[in-house]
Each structure stands twice: as C-alpha cells, then as structure tokens.
HTML snippet that shows the backbone in 3Dmol.js (N, CA, C, O; Angstrom):
<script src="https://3Dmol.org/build/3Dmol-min.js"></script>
<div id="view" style="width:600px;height:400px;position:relative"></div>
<script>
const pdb = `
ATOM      1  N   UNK A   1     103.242  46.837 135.738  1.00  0.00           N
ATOM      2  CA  UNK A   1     103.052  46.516 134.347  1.00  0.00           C
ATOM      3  C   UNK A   1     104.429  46.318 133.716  1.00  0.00           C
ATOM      4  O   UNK A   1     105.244  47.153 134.107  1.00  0.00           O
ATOM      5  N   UNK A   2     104.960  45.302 132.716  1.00  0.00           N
ATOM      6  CA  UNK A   2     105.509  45.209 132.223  1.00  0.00           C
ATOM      7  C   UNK A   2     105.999  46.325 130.939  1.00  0.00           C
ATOM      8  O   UNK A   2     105.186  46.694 130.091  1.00  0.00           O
ATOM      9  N   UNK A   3     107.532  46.816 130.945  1.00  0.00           N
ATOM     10  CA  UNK A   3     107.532  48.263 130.147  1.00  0.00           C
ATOM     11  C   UNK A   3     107.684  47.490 129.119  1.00  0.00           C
ATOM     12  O   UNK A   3     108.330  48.260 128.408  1.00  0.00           O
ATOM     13  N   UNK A   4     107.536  46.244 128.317  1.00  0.00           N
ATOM     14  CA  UNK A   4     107.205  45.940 127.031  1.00  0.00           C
ATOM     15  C   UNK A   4     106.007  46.143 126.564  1.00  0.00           C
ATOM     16  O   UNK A   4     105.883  46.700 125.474  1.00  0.00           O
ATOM     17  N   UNK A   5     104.880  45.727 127.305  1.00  0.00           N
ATOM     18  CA  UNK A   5     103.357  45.744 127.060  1.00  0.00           C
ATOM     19  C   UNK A   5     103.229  47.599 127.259  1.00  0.00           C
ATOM     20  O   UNK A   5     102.598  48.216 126.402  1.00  0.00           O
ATOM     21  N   UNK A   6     103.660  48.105 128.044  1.00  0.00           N
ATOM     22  CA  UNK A   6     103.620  49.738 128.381  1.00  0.00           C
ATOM     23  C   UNK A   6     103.628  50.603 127.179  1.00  0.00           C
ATOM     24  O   UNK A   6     103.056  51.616 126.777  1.00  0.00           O
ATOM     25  N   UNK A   7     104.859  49.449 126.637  1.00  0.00           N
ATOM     26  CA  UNK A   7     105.700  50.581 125.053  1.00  0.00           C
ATOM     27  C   UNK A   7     104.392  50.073 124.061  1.00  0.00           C
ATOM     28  O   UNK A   7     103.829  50.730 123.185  1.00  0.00           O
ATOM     29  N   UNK A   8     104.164  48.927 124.427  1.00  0.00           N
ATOM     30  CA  UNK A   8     102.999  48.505 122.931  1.00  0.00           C
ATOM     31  C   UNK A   8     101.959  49.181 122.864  1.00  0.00           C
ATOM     32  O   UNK A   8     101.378  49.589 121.859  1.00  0.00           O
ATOM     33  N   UNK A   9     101.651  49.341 124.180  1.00  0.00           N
ATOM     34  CA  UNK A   9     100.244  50.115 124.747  1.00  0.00           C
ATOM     35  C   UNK A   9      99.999  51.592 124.315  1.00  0.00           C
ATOM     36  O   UNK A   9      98.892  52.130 124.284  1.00  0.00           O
ATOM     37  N   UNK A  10     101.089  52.125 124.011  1.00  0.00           N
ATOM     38  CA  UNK A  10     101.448  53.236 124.102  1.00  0.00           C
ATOM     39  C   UNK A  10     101.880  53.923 122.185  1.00  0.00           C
ATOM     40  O   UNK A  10     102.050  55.093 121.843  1.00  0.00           O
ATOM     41  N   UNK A  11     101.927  52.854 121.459  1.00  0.00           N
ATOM     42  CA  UNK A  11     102.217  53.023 119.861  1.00  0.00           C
ATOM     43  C   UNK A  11     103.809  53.030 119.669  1.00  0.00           C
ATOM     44  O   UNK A  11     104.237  53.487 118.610  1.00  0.00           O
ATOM     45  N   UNK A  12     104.988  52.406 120.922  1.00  0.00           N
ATOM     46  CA  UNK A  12     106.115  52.325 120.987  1.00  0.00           C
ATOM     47  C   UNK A  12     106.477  50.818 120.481  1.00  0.00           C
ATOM     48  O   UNK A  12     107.620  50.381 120.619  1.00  0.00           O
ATOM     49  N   UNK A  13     105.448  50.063 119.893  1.00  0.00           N
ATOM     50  CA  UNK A  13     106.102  48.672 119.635  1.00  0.00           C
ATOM     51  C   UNK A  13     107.635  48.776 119.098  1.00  0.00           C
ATOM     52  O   UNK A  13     108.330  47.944 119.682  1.00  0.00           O
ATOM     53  N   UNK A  14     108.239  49.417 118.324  1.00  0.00           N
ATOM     54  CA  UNK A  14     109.471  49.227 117.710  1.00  0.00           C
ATOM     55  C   UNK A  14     110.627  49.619 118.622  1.00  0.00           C
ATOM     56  O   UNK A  14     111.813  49.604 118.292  1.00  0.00           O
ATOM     57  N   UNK A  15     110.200  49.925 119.654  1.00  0.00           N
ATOM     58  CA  UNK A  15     111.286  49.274 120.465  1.00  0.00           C
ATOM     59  C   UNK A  15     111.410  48.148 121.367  1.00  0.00           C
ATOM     60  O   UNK A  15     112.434  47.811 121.962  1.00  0.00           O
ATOM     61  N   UNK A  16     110.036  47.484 121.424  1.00  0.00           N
ATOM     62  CA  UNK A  16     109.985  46.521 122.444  1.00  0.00           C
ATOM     63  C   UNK A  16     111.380  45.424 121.805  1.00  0.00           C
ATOM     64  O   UNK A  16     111.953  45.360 120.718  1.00  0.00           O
ATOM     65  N   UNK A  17     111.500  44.774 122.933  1.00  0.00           N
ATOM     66  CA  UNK A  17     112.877  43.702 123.009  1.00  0.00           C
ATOM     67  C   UNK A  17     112.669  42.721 123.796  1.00  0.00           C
ATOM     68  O   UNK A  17     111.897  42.858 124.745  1.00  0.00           O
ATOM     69  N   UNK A  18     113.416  41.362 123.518  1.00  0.00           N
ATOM     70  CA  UNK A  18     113.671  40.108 124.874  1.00  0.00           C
ATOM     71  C   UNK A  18     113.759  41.428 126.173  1.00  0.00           C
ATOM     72  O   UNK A  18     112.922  41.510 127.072  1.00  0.00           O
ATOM     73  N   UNK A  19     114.842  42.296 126.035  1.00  0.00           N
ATOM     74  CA  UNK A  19     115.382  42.583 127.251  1.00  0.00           C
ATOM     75  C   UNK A  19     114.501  43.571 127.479  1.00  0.00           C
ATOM     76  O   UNK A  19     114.952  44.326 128.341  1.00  0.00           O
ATOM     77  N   UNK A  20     113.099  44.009 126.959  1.00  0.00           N
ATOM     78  CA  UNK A  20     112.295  44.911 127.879  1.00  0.00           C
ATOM     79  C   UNK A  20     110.941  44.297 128.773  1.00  0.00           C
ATOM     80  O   UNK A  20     110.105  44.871 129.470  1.00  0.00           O
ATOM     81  N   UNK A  21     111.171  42.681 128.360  1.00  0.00           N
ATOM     82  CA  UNK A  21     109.687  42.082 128.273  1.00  0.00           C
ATOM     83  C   UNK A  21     109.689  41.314 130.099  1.00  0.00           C
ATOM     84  O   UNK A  21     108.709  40.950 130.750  1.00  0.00           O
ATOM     85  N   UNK A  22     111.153  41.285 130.490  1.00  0.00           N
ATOM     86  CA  UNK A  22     111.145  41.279 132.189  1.00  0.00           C
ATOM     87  C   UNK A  22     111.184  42.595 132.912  1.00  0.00           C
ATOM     88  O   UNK A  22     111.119  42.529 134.140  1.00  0.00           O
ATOM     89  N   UNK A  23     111.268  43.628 132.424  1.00  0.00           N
ATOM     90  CA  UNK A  23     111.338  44.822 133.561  1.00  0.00           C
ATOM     91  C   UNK A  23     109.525  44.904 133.528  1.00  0.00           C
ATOM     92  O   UNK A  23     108.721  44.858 132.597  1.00  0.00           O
ATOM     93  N   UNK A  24     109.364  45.048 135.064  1.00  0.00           N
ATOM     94  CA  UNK A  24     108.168  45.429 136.120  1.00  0.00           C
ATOM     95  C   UNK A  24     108.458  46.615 136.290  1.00  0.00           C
ATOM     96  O   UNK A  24     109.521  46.696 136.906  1.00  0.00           O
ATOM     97  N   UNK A  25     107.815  48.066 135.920  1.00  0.00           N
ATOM     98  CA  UNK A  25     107.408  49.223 136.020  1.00  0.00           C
ATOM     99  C   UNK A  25     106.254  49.479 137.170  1.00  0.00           C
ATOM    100  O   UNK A  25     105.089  49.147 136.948  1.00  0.00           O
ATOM    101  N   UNK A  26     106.511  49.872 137.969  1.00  0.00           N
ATOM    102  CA  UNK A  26     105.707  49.818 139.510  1.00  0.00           C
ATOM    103  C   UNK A  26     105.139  51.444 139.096  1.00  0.00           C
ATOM    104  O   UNK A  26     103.971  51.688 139.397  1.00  0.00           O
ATOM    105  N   UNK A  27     105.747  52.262 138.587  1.00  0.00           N
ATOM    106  CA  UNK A  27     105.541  53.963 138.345  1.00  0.00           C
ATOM    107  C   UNK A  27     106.200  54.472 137.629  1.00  0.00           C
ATOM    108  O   UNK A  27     107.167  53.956 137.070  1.00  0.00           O
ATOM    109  N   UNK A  28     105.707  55.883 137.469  1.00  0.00           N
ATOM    110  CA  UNK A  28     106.118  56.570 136.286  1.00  0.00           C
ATOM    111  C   UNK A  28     106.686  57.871 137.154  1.00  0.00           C
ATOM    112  O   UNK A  28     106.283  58.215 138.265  1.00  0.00           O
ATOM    113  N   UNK A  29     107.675  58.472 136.399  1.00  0.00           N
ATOM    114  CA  UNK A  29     108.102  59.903 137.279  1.00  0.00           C
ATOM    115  C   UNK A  29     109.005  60.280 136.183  1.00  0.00           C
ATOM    116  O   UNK A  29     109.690  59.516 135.502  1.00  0.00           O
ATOM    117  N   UNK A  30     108.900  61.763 136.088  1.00  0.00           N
ATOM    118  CA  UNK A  30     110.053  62.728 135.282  1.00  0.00           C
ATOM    119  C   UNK A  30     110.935  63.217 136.248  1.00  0.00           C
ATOM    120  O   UNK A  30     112.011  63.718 135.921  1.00  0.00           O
ATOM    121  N   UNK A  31     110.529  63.103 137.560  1.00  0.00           N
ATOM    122  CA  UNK A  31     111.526  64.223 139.266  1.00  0.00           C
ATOM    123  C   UNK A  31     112.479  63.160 139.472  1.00  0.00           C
ATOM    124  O   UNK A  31     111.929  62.073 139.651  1.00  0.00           O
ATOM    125  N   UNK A  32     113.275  63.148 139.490  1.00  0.00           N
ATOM    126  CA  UNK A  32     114.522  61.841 139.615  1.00  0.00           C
ATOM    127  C   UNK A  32     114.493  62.010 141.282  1.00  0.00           C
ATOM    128  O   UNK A  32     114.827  60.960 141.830  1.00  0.00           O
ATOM    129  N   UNK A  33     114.156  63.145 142.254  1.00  0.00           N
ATOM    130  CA  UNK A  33     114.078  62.675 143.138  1.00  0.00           C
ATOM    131  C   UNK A  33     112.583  62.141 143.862  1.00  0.00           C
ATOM    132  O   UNK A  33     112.486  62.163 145.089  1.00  0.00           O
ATOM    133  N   UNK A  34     111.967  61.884 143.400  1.00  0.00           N
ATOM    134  CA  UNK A  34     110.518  61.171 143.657  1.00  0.00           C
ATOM    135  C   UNK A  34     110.696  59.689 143.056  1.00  0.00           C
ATOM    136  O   UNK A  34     109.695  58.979 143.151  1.00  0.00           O
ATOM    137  N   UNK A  35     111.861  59.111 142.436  1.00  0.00           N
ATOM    138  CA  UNK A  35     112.014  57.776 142.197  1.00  0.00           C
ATOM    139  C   UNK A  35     112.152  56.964 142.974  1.00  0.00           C
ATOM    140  O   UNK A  35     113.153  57.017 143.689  1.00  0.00           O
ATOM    141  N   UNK A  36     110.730  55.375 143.211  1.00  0.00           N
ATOM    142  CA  UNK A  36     110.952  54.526 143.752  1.00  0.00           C
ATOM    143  C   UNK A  36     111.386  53.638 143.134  1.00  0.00           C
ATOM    144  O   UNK A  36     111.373  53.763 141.909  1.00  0.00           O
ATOM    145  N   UNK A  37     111.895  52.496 143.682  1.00  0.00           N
ATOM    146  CA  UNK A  37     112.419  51.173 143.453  1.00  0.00           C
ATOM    147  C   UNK A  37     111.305  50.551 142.673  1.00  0.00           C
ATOM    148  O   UNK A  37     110.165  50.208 142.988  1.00  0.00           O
ATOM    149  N   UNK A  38     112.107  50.504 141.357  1.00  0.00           N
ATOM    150  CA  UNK A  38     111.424  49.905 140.280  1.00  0.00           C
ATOM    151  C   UNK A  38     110.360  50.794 139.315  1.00  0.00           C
ATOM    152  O   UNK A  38     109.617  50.443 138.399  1.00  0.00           O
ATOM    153  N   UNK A  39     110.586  51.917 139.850  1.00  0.00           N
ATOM    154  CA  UNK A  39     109.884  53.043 138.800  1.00  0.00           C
ATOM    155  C   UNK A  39     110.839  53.312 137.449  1.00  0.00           C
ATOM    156  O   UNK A  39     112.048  53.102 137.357  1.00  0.00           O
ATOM    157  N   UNK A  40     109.733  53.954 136.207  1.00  0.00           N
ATOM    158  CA  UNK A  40     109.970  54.280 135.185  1.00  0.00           C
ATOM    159  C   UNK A  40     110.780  55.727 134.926  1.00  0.00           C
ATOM    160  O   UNK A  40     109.897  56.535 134.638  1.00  0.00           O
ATOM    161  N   UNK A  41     111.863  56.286 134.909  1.00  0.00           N
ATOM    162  CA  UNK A  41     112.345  57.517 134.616  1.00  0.00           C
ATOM    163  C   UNK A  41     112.366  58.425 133.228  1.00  0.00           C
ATOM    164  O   UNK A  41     113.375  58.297 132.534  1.00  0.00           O
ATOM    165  N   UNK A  42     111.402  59.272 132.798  1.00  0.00           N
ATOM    166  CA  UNK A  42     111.083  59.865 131.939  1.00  0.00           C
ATOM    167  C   UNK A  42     112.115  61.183 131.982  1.00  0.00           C
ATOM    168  O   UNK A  42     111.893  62.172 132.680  1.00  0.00           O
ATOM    169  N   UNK A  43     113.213  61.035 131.165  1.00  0.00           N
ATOM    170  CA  UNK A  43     113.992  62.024 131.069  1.00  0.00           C
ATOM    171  C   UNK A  43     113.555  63.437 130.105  1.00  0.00           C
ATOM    172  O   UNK A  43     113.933  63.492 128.935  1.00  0.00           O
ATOM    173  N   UNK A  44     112.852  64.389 130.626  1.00  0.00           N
ATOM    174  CA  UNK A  44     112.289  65.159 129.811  1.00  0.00           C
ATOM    175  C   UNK A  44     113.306  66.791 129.411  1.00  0.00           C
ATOM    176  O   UNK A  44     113.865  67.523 130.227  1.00  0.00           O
ATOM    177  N   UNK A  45     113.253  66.918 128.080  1.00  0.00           N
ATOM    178  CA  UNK A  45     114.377  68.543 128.316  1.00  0.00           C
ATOM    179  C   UNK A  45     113.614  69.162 128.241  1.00  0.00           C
ATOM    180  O   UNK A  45     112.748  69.221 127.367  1.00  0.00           O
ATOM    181  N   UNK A  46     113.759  69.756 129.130  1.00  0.00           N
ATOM    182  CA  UNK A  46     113.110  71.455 129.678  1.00  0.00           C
ATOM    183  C   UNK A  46     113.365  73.051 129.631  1.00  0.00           C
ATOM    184  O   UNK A  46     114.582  72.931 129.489  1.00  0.00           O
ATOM    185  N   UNK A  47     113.243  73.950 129.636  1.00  0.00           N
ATOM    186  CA  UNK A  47     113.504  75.148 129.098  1.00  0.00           C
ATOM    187  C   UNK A  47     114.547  75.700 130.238  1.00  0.00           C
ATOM    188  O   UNK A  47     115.112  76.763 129.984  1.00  0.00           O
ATOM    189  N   UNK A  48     114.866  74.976 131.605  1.00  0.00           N
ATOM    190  CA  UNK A  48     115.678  75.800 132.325  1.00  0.00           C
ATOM    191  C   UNK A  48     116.666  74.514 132.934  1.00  0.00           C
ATOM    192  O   UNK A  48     117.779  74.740 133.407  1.00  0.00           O
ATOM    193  N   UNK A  49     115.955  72.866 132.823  1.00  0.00           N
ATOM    194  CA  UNK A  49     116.927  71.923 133.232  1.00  0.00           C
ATOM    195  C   UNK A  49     116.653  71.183 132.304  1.00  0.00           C
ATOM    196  O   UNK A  49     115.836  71.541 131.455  1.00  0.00           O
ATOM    197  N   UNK A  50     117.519  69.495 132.228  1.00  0.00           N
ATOM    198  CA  UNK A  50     117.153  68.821 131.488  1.00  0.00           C
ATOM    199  C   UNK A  50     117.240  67.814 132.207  1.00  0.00           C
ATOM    200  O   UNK A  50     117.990  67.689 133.175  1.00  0.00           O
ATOM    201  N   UNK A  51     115.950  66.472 131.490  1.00  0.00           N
ATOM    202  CA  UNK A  51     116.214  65.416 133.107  1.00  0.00           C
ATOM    203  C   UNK A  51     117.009  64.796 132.449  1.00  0.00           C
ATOM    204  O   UNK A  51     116.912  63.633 132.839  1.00  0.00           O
ATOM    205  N   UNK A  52     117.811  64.863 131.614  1.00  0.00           N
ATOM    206  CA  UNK A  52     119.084  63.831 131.406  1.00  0.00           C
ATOM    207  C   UNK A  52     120.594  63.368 132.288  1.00  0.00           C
ATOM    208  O   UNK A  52     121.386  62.442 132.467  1.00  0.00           O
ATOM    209  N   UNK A  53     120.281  64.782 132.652  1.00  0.00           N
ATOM    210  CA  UNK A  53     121.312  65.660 133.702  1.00  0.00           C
ATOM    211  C   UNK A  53     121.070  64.295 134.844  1.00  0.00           C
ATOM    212  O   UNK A  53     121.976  63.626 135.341  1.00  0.00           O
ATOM    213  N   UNK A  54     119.655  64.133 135.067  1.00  0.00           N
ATOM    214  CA  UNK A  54     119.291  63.256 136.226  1.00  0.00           C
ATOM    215  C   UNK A  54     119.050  61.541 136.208  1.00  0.00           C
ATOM    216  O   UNK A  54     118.480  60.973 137.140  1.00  0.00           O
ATOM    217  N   UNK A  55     119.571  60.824 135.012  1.00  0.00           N
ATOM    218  CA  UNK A  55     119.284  60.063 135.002  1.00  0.00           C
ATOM    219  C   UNK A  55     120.072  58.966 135.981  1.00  0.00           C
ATOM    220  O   UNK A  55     119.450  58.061 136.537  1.00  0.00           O
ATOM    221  N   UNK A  56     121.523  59.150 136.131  1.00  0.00           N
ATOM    222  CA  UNK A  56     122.518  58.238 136.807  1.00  0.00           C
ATOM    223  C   UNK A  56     121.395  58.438 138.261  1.00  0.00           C
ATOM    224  O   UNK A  56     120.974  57.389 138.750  1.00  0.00           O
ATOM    225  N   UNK A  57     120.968  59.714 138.870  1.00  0.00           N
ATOM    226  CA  UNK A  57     120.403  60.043 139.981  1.00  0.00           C
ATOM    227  C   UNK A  57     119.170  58.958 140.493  1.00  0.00           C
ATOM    228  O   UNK A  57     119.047  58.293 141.522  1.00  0.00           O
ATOM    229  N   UNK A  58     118.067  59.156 138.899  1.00  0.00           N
ATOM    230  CA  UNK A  58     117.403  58.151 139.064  1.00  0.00           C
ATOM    231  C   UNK A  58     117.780  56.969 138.778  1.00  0.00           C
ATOM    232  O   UNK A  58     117.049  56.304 139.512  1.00  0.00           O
ATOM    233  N   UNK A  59     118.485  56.172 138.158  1.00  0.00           N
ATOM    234  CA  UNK A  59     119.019  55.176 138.596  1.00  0.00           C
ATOM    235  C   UNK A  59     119.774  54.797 139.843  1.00  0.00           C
ATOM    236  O   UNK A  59     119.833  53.572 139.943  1.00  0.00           O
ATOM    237  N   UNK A  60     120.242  55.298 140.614  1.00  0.00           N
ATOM    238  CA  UNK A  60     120.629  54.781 141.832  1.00  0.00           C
ATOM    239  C   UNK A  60     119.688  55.321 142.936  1.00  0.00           C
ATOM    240  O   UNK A  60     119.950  54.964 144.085  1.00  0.00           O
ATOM    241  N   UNK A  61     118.587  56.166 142.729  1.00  0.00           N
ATOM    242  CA  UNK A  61     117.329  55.671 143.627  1.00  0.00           C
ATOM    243  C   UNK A  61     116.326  54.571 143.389  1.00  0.00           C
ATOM    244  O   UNK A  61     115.267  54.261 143.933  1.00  0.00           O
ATOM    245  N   UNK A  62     117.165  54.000 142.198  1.00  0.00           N
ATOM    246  CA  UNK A  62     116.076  52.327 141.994  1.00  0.00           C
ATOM    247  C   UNK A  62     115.141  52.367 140.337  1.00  0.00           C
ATOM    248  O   UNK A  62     114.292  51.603 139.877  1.00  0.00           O
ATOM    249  N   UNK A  63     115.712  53.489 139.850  1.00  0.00           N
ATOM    250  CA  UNK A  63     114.914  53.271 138.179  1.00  0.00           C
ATOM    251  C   UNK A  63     115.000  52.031 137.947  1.00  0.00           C
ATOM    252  O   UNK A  63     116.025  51.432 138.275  1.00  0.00           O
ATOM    253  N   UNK A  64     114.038  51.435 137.387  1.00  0.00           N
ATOM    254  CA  UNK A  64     114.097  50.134 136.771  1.00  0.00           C
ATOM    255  C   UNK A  64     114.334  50.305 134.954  1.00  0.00           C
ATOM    256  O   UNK A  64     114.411  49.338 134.196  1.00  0.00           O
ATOM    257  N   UNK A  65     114.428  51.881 134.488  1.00  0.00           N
ATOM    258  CA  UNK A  65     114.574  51.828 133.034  1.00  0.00           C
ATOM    259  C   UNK A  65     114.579  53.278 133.236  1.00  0.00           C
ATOM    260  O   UNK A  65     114.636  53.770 134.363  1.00  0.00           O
ATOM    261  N   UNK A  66     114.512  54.067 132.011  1.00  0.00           N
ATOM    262  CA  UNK A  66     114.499  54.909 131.322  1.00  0.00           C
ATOM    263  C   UNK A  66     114.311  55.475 130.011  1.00  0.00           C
ATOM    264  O   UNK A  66     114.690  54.981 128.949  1.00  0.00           O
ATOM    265  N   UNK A  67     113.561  56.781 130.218  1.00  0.00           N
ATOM    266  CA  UNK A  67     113.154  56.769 128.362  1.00  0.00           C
ATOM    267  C   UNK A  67     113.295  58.682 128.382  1.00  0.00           C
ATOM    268  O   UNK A  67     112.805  59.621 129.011  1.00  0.00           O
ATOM    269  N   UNK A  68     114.382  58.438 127.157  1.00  0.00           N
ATOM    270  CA  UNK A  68     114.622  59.833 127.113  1.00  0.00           C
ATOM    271  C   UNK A  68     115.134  60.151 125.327  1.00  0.00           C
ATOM    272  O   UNK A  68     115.206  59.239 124.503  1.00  0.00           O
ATOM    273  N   UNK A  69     115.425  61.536 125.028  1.00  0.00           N
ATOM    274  CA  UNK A  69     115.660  61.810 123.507  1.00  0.00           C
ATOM    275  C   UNK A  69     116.874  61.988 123.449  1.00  0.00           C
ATOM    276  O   UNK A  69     117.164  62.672 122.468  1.00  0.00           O
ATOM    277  N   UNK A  70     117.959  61.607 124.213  1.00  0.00           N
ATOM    278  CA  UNK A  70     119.268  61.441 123.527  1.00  0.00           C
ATOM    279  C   UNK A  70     119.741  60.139 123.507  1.00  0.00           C
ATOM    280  O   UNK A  70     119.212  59.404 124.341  1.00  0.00           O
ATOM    281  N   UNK A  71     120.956  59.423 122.480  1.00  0.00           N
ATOM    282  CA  UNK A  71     121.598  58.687 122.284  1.00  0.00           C
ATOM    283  C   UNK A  71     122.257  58.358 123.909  1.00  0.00           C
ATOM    284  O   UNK A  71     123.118  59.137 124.319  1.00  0.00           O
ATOM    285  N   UNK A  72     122.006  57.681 124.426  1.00  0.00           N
ATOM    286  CA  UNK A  72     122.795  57.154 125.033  1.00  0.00           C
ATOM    287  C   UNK A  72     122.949  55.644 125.550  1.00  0.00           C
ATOM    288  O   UNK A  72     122.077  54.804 125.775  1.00  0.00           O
ATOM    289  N   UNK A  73     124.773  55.555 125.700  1.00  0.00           N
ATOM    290  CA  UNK A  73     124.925  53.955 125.768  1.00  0.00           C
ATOM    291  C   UNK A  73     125.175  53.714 127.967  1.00  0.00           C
ATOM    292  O   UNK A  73     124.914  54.486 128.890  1.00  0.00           O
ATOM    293  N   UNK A  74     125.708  52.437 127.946  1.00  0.00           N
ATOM    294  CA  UNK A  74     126.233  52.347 129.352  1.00  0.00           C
ATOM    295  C   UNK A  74     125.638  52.253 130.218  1.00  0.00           C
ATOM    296  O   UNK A  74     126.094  52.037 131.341  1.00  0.00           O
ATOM    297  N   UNK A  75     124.386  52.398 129.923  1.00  0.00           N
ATOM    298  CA  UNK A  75     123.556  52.561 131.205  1.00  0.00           C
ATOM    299  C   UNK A  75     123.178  50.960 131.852  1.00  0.00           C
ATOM    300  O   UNK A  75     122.946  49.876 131.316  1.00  0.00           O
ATOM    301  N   UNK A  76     123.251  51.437 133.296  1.00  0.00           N
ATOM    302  CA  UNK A  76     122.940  50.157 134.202  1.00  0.00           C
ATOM    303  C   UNK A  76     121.609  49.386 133.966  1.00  0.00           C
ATOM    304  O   UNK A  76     121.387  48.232 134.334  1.00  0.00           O
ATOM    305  N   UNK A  77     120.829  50.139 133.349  1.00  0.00           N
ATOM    306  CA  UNK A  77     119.032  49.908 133.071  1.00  0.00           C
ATOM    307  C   UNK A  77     118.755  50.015 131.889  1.00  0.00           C
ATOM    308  O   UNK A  77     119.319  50.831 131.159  1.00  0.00           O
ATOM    309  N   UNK A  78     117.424  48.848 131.315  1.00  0.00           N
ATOM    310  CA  UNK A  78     117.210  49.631 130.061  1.00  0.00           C
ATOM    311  C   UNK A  78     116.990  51.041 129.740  1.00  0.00           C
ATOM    312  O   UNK A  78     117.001  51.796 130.712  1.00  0.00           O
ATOM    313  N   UNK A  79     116.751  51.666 128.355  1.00  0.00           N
ATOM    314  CA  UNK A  79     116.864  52.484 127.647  1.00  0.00           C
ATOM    315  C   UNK A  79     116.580  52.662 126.766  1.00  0.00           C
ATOM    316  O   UNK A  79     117.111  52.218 125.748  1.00  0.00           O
ATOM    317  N   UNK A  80     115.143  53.752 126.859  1.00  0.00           N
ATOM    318  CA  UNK A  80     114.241  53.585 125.690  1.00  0.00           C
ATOM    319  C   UNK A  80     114.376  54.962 124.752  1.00  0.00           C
ATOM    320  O   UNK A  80     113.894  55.960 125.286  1.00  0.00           O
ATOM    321  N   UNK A  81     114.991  55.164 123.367  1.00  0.00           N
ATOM    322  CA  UNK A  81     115.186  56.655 122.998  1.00  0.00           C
ATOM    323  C   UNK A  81     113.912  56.874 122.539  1.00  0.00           C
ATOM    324  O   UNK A  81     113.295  55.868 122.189  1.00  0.00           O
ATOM    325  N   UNK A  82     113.347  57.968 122.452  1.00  0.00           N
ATOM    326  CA  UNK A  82     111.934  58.526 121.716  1.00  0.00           C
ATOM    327  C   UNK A  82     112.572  59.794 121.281  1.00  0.00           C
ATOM    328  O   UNK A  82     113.667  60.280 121.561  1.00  0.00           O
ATOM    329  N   UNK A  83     111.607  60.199 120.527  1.00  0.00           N
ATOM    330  CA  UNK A  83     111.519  61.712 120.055  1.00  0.00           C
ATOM    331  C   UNK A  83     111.570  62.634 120.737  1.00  0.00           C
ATOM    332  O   UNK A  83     112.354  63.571 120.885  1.00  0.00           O
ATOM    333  N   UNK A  84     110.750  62.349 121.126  1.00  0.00           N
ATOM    334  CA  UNK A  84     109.593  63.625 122.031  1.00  0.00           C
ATOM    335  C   UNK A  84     109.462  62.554 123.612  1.00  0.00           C
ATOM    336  O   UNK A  84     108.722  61.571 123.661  1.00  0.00           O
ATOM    337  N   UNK A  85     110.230  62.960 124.635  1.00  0.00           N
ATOM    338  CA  UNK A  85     110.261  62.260 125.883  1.00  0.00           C
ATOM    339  C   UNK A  85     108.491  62.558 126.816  1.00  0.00           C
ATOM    340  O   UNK A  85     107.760  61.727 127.355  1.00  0.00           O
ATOM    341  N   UNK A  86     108.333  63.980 126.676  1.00  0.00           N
ATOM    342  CA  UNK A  86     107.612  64.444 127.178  1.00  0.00           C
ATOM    343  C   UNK A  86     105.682  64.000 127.033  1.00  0.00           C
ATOM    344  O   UNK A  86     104.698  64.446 127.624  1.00  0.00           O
ATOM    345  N   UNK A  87     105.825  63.107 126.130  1.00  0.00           N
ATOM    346  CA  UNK A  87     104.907  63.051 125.312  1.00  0.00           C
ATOM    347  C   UNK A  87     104.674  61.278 125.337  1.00  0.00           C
ATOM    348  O   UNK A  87     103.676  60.563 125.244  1.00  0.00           O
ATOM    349  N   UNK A  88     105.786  61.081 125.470  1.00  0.00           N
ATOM    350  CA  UNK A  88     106.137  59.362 125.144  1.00  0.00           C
ATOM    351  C   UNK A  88     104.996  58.331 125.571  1.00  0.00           C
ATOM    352  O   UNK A  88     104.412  57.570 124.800  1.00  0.00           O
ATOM    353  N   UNK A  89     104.817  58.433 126.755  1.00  0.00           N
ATOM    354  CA  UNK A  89     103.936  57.425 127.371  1.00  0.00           C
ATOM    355  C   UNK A  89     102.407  58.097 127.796  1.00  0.00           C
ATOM    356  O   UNK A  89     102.076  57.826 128.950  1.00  0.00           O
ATOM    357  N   UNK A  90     101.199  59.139 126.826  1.00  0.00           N
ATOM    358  CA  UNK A  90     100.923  60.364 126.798  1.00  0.00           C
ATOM    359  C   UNK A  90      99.429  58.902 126.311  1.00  0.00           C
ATOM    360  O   UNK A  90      98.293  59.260 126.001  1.00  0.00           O
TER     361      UNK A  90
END
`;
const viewer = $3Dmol.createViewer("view");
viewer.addModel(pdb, "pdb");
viewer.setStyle({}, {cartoon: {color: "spectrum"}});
viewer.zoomTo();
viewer.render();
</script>
C-alpha cells in the first residue's frame, strides 16, 4: 500500500506529500530488528527504550519510511512526525 493513501486512511491527511505518494509500504513493525525491505518503521517511546534510538537500524535493514514523535531532519527515508507514535496507524 502506498504510505500516502495509509496516512489518509488513517485521519493523517496533513501530512501526505508529492514525496509520500511513491513509497510502497510492504509492512508495518515497531522491532527495528524484524524490518524487511520496504517496511514501515513505527518509532514508538517506551518506558524502558525508545524506538528512536532504532531508527538509523531500521533504515539500513531496508525501512522504506518512518513515523515517530520527535523532530527530526536528515534522514535517508521519509518521515512522518505524529503525536502519539504508538497509536498513529491504530
């Protein structure tokens, strides 16, 4: 599925973009090491880790994007900020 139609699907229209409307989302995962090639990385903070910690991780096992609650720039993949990560695509 396309993570533009995903985000619309989902009550995220205001972030859809040109640049979200070609990424192919094959899966969804918060475990950065259970990421396949072309999966979605849900960076979630947690009470003892945070998956932010893991995102470069899941990106170089093949994230095709990411969606998490901090500001961040640089990244090799899109990058979707939400509120509430945990909840996002719910």
């Amino acid at each position: 599925m396309k993570l533009q139609k995903m985000l619309e699907e989902t009550g995220h229209s205001a972030f859809c973009s040109e640049e979200l409307e070609s990424v192919d989302i094959k899966g969804i995962e918060a475990n950065s090491s259970k990421i396949e090639e072309g999966y979605l990385f849900v960076a979630i903070t947690g009470y003892q880790r945070d998956g932010h910690d893991y995102i470069q991780d899941a990106i170089d096992r093949g994230a095709a994007a990411v969606i998490g609650e901090q500001n961040l720039a640089d990244l090799t993949v899109p990058y979707v900020t939400v509120e509430y990560s945990c909840g996002s695509l719910a």
